[in-house]
PLY file of the C-alpha trace (Angstrom):
ply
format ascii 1.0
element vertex 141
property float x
property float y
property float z
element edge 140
property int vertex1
property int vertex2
end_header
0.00 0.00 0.00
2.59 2.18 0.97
4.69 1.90 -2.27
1.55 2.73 -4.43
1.13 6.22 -2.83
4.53 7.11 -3.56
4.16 5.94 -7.55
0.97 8.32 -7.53
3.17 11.05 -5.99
5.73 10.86 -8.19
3.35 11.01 -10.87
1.57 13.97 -9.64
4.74 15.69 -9.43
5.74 14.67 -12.47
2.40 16.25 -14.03
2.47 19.47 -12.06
5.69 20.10 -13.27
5.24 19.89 -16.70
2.09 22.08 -15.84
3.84 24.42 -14.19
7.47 25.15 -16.42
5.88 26.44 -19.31
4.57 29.26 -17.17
7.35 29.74 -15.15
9.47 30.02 -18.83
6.88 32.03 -20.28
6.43 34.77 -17.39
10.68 34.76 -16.97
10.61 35.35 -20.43
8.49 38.37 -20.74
10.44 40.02 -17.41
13.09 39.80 -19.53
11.44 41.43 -22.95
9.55 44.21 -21.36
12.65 44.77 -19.30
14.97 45.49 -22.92
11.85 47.31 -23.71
11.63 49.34 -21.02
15.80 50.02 -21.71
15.07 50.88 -25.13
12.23 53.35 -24.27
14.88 55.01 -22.12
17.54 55.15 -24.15
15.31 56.87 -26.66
14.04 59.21 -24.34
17.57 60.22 -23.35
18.58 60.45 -26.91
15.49 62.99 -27.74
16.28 64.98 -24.93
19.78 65.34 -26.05
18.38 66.28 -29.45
16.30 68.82 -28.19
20.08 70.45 -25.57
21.41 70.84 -28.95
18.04 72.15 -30.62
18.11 75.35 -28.67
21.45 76.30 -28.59
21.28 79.39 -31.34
22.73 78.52 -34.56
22.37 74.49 -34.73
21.27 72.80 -37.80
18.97 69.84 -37.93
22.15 67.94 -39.83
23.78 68.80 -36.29
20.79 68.41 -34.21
20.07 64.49 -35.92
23.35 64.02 -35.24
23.57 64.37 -31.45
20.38 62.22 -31.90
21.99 59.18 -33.57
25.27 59.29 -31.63
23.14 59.11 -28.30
21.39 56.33 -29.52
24.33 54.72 -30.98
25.76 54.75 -28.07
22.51 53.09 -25.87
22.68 49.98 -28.79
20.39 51.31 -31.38
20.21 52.28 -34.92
18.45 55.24 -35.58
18.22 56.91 -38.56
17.28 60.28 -40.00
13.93 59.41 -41.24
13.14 58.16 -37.91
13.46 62.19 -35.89
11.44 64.65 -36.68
12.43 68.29 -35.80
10.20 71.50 -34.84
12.49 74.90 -33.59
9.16 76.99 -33.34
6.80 75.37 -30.45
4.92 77.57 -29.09
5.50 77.19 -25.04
3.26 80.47 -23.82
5.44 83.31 -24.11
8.56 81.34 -25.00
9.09 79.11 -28.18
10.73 75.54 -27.88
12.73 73.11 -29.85
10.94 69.69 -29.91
12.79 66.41 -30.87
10.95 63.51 -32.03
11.76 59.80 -32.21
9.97 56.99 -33.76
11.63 53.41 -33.34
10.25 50.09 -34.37
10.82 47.55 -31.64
10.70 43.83 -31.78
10.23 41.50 -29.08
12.44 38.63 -29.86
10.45 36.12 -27.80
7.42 36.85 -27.50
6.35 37.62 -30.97
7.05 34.26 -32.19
5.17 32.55 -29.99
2.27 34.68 -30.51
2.98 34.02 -33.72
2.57 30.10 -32.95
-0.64 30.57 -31.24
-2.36 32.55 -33.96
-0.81 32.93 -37.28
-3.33 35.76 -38.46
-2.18 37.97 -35.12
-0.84 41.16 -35.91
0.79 41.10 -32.18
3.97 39.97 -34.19
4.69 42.97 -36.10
6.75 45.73 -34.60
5.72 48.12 -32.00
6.50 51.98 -32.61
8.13 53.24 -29.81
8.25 57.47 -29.45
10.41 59.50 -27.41
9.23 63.67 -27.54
11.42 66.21 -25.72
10.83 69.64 -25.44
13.09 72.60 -24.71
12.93 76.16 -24.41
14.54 78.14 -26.67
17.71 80.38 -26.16
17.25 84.05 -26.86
0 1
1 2
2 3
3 4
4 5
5 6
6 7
7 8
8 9
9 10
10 11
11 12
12 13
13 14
14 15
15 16
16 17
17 18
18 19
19 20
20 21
21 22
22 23
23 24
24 25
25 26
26 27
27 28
28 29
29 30
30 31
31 32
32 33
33 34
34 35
35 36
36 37
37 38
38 39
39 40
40 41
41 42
42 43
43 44
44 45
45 46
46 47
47 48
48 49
49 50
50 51
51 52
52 53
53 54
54 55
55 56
56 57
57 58
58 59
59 60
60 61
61 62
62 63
63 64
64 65
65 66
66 67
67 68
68 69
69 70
70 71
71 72
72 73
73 74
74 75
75 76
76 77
77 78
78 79
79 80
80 81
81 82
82 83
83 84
84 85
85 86
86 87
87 88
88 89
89 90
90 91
91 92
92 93
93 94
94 95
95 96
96 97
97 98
98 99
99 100
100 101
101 102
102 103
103 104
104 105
105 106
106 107
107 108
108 109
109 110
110 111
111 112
112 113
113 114
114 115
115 116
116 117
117 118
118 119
119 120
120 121
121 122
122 123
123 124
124 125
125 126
126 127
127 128
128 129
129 130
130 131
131 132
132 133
133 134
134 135
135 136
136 137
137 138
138 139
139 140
């Protein structure tokens, strides 16, 4: 009697484990993509906001202003490119005007969109989500 309880166990535990891993992969997995998302978000934050230091300094050029853009993001492990900022020197900001620096980045979870992808081959949750950073400064002057 004794050794049949333990058979059942093991089996249980058996079961319940491979209940239980996918889960546990699945959730560790998507700490681990919104995290890099998260970073990337950041990083293009940072990169607009440098953008828009070198916006309102009097005399820049967008060529110069993009360029601060890129190199920041470089930097932080992504590939911007010019197409991707958009520039305005005249925002209104009450009395004052402002430089604003916009970013638009396509980002790909490498995990997760693949196994939506698995789940439901019509999803559109595997295409690439557009991430936008928007910093705004006051002009000089």
């Amino acid at each position: 009697m004794r050794k049949r309880l333990i058979k059942s166990e093991r089996g249980a535990a058996l079961l319940e484990t491979a209940i239980t891993l996918p889960i546990i992969l699945l959730v560790s997995v998507a700490i681990f993509e919104f995290g890099r998302a998260y970073q990337t978000w950041q990083v293009l934050t940072n990169a607009a906001r440098e953008g828009a230091r070198v916006a309102v300094i009097t005399g820049t050029t967008s060529t110069q202003i993009k360029d601060a853009v890129i190199k920041y993001a470089d930097i932080g492990g992504l590939t911007v490119t010019d197409g991707q900022i958009t520039l305005d020197q005249g925002v209104a900001l009450g009395a004052w005007t402002g430089s604003q620096v916009t970013i638009a980045y396509p980002f790909n979870f490498m995990v997760l969109n693949p196994i939506a992808k698995m789940v439901s081959a019509q999803s559109t949750t595997g295409e690439p989500l557009t991430m936008s950073a928007v910093a705004v400064m006051r002009n000089e002057g």
